[in-house]
N, C-alpha and C positions, 0 to 999 in steps of 0.2 A: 184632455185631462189637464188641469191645472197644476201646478208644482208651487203649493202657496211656502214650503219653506224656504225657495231659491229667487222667488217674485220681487222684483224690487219697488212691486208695487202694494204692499200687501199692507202699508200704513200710509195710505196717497196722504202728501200735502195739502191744504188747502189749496184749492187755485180757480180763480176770476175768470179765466179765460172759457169763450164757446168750446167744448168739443174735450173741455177736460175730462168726459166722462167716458170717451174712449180711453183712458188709462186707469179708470177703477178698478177694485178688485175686490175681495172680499178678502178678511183675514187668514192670514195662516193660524192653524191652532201651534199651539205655545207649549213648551214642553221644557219647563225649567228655565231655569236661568241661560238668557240669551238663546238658547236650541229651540228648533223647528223639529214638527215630524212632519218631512214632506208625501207631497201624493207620490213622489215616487217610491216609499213602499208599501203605498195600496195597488188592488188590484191586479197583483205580479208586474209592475211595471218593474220594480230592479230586477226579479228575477228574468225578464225580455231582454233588457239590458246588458246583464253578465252572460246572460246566454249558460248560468249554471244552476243545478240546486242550489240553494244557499241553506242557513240556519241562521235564528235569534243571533249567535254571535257574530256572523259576518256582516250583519246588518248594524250590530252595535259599533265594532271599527269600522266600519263606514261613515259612519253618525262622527263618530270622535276621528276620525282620521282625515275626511272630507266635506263632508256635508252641514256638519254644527261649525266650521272655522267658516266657509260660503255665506252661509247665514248672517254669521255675526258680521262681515262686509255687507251683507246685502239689504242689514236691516239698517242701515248706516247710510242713506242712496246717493247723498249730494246733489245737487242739481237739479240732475234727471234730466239735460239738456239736450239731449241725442232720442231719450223717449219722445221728448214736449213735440221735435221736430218731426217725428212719425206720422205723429196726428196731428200736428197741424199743417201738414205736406196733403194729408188724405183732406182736410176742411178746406183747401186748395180750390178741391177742383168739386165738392160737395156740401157747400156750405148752406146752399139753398133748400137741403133735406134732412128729414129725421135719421138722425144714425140708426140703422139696420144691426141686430143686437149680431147679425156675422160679420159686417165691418167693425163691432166696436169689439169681437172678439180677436178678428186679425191686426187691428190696431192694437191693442192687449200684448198679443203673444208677439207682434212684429218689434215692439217698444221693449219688449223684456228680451228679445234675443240681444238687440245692439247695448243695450245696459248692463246684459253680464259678460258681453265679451271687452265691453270697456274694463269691469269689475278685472276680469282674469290680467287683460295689461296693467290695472294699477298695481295689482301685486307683483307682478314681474318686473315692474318699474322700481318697487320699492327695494327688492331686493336686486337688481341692478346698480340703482343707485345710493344702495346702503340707507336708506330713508328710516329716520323710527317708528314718526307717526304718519298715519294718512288718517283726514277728515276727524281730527281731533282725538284720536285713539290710537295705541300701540299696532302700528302695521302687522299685517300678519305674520311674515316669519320671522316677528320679535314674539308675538302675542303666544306662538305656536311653535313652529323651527323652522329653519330656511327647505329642507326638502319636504316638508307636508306644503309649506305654503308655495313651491314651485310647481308641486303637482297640483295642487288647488288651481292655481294661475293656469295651466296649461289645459286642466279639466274645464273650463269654462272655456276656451275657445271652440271645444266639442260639444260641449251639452247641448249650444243653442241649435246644434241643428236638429236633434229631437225636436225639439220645442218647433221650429220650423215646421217639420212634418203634422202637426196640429194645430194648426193657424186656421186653417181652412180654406187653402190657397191651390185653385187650379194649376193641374200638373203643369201644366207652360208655365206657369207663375214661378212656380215652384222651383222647376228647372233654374229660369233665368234668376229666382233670388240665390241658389246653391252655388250660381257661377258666379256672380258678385259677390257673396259671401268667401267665396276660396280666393278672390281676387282681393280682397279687401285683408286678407288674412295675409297673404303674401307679400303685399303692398306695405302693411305695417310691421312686420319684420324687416324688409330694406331700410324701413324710416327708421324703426327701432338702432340697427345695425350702424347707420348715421350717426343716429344719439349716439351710440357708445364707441366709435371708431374713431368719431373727426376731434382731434383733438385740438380745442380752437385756436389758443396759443398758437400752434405750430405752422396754422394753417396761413400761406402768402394770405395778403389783407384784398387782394381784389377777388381770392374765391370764398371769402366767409358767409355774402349774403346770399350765395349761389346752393351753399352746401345747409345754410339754417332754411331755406325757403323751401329744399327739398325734402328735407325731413320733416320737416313740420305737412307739407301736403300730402308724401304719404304715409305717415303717422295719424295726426290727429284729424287730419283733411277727409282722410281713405275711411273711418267711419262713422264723420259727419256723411261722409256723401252716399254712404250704404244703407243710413239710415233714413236722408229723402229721399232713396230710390225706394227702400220700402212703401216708404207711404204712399209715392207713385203707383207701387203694386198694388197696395191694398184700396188705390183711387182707381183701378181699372185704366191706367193710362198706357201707352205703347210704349214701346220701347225707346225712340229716339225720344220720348215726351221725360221719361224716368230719365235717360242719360242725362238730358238738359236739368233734370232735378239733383241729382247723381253729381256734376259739377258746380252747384249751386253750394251744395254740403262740404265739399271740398274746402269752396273757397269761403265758406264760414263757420268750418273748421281752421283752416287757417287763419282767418281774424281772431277767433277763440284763443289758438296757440297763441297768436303775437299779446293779445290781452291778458293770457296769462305768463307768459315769459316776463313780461313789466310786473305783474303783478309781484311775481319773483324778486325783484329788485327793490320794491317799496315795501312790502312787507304787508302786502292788504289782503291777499288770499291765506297765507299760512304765516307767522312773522318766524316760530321757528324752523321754517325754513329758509327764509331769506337770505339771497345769494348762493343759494345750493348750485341753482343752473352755474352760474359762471366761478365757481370755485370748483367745481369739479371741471370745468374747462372744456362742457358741455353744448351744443348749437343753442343758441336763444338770439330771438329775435333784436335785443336789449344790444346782445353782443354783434349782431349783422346793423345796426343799425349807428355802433360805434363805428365800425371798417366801412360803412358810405360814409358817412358825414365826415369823416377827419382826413385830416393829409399822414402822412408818413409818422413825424414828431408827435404828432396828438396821441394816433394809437398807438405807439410803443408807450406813451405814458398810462394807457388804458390800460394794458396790457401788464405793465407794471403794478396801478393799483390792484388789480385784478388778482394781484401773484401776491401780495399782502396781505390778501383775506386770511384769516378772519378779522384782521387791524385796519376797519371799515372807511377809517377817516381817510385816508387817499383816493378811496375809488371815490366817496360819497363828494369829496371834492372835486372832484376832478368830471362826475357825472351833473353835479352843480353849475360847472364852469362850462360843459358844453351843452347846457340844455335838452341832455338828452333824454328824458323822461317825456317830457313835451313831446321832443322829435319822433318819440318810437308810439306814444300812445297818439299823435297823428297820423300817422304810417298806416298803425290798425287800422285807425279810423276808415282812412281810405278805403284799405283792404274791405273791412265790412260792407264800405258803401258800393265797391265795385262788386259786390256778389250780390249783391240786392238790382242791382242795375244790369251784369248780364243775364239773372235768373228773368227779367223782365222782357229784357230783350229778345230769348229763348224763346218765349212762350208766346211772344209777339209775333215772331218766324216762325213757328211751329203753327200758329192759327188754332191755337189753343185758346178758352177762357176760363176763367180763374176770378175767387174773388176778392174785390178790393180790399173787404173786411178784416181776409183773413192773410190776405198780403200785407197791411200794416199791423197784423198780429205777432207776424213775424218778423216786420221791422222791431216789433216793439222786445222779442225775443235776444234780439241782436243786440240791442240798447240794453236790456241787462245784463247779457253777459259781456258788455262793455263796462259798466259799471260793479258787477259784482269781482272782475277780476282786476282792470286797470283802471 
């Protein structure tokens, strides 16, 4: 069963690419301003769910307490970059066949679990890190209040596994996606705990790029890589074939993070955010990439503009005078090109084939989230 009020698919973007049509969807019907009526209250599906009788009125605070504030995030998608790479992980290793309307349903439902448990982190981000807006709109517990929109945030690390359970995914599948899924869960809690613990100030300057690399892998790394293991699953590949996909997401997930940490500093993904990462004194790539490059004297001067914010002119000079924009959107670059290059190499040792097509499809993927963040 489909759930078109929580789908973050349910107004696809236009998009060029082969295999875009495993992320289609049909609309969700529309109920008012910004609110969904999702399939989850047909067919007793919430009532499976609560495991209670219910009535009209528990369904209406449901609607206003969790499921219309979801929506309004979810109609919202951004990117989609963690779906795109579902299905083109599965056009991998099947590019040469007509999509089978049960792979483009498991592509479907596999691309909408790691989309709304992204969804559930951005709001616990926001409200972590005091954020107003996300994606051009009042964040949710401005929109709403801080405790509906934390249980919102933490409701969406659960739902997808519903969603899971009707993909249409053999129970071996099945099993092995549940165990990465709890591991990918757990993974980005430490990374989270990172973000909010290391306070970079404080931190000696030779363990900065030690403690921003960590959290950025298992952070944003841990559900890039959950989501080509998906597609692995849903490409029918073994298990060591998914893990080599699995480290692949990782490590372009963390080119991702380093392209959007800079993004952060130039002001090209959100401008009123700019400078949020390092005035709250937060891991950023930006900030790991001042602690290599400088000797002693330099970063305490970093360090210094840093501590100025929001009186922009000192850092902006001082990131002027050591060419570090350059330096950190090279870095990525790297990064990007080494994940393209071990996922190659993987699949070369594995005696796997794959195809070219759709391996410079996802070069080409890389390339714009090089460009739309740094």
């Amino acid at each position: 069963m489909k759930h078109p009020g929580l789908t973050m698919y349910s107004r696809p973007a236009p998009a060029t690419r082969r295999g875009a049509q495993l992320l289609d969807d049909k609309p969700g019907r529309q109920t008012g301003a910004g609110g969904a009526e999702p399939a989850l209250f047909a067919d007793g599906r919430l009532a499976e769910l609560l495991g209670i009788d219910h009535s009209a009125a528990v369904e209406s605070v449901l609607r206003a307490a969790l499921l219309d504030p979801v929506a309004s995030l979810t109609a919202n998608p951004g990117k989609r970059i963690r779906a795109q790479l579902v299905a083109m992980i599965y056009r991998l290793f099947h590019d040469d066949r007509a999509v089978s309307l049960s792979a483009a349903k498991q592509c479907r439902e596999c691309a909408e679990v790691v989309e709304l448990i992204h969804a559930g982190s951005l709001i616990v981000d926001d409200i972590e890190d005091g954020s107003a807006m996300r994606r051009g709109r009042p964040a949710m517990h401005v929109q709403y209040n801080l405790p509906l929109a934390l249980n919102a945030g933490n409701w969406l690390y659960f739902f997808p596994f519903e969603l899971l359970k009707e993909a249409g995914l053999t129970a071996d599948q099945l099993v092995s996606a549940y165990e990465r899924y709890n591991r990918t869960l757990l993974r980005a809690h430490f990374g989270q705990a990172l973000d909010l613990g290391a306070k970079m100030a404080q931190l000696p300057q030779q363990s900065v790029a030690e403690v921003c690399l960590a959290g950025m892998t298992l952070k944003t790394g841990a559900l890039m890589g959950f989501a080509a293991a998906l597609g692995g699953t849903v490409a029918g590949q073994a298990q060591p074939v998914q893990s080599i996909l699995e480290q692949f997401g990782v490590d372009l997930g963390v080119a991702l993070q380093m392209f959007d940490d800079l993004g952060n500093v130039i002001g090209k993904c959100d401008p009123q955010k700019r400078y949020e990462d390092l005035s709250l004194a937060r891991p950023s790539w930006v900030w790991a990439c001042a602690a290599k490059t400088s000797d002693a004297y330099a970063y305490e001067e970093f360090l210094d503009g840093v501590a100025k914010l929001p009186d922009v002119e000192p850092l902006e000079r001082w990131l002027a005078a050591h060419d570090l924009v350059r330096i950190s959107r090279a870095s990525a670059r790297q990064q990007l090109g080494r994940a393209f290059e071990r996922l190659e190499q993987g699949l070369r040792f594995a005696g796997v084939g794959w195809s070219a097509r759709t391996f410079n499809e996802l070069r080409m993927l890389g390339e714009e989230i090089a460009v739309a963040y740094g």
